[in-house]
C-alpha positions in Angstrom: 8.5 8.1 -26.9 8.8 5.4 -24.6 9.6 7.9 -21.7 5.8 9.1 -21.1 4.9 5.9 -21.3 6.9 4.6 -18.3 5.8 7.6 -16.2 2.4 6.7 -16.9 3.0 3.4 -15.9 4.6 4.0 -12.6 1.9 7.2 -11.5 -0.6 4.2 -12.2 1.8 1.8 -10.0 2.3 4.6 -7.2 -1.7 4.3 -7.0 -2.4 1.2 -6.5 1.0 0.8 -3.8 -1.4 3.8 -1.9 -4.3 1.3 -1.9 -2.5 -1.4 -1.3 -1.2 0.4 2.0 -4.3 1.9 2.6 -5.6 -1.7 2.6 -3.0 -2.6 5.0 -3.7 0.3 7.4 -7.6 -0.8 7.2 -6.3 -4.0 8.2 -4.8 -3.2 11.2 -8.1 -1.8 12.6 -10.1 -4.4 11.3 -7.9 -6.6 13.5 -8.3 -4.4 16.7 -12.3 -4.0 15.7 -11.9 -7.8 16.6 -10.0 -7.6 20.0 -12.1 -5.2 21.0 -14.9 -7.1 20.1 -14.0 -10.4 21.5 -12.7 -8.4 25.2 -13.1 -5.5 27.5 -11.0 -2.9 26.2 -13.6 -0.4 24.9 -14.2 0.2 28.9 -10.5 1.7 28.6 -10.1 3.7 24.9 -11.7 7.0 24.7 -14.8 6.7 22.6 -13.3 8.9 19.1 -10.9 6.5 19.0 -13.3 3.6 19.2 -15.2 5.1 16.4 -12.2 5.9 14.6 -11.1 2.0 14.6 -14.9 0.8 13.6 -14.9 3.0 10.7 -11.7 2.1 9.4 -11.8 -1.7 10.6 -15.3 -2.2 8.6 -14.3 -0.4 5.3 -11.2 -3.1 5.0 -13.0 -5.7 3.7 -14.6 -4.0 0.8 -11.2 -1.8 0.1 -9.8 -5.4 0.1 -11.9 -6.5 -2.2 -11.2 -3.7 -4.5 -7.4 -4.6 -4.6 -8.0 -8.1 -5.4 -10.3 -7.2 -8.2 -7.6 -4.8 -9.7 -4.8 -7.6 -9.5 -6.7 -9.9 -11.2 -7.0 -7.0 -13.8 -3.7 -5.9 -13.7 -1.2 -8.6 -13.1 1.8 -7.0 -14.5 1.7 -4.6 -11.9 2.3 -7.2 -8.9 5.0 -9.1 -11.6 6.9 -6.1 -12.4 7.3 -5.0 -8.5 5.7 -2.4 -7.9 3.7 -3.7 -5.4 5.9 -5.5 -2.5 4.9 -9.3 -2.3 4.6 -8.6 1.4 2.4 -6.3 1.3 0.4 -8.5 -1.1 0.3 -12.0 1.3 -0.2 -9.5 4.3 -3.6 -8.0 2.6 -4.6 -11.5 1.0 -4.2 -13.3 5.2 -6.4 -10.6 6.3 -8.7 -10.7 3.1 -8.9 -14.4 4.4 -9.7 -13.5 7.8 -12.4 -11.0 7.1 -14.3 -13.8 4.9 -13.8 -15.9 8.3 -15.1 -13.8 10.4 -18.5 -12.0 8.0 -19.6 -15.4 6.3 -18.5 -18.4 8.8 -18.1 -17.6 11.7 -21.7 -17.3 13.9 -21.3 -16.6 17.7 -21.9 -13.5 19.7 -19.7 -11.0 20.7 -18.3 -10.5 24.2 -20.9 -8.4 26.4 
């Protein structure tokens, strides 16, 4: 009996680690969203690729927000391991960062 039980338990870990990395990969952009932002190197990136990094950069913060909801939900799944802690303080900095930059921070872009 207790067999299923810890497969179920570990498909529903595997899917939140996929977030959690999908989170991180979100990150990343969201990051380069902001150097590009902040410099000139849009004149040099092809434009998909541009495009590519907006779409992803800007869905961070609300996938983000989604993982942080589910931790608070599911704790046992960040005490038990499966996901890494690094992962965890990576996506929390940048959740930080985000709220920085949407809600306090007020100046204009580089133009």
């Amino acid at each position: 009996m207790e067999q299923p039980e810890q497969e179920q338990a570990i498909k529903k870990a595997s899917k939140l680690r996929i977030l959690f990395r999908m989170a991180f990969i979100c990150n990343i952009f969201f990051i380069i969203c902001m150097i590009m932002r902040y410099t000139t190197l849009p004149k040099y990136i092809p434009q998909p690729l541009i495009e590519f990094a907006i779409v992803l950069g800007w869905l961070a913060p609300v996938i983000n927000f989604i993982n942080f909801m589910l931790v608070l939900i599911l704790p046992s799944r960040v005490k038990n391991k499966f996901i890494p802690l690094w992962l965890l303080y990576v996506n929390i900095i940048c959740f930080l960062l985000q709220i920085y930059f949407f809600f306090i921070l007020k100046d204009a872009p580089h133009t």
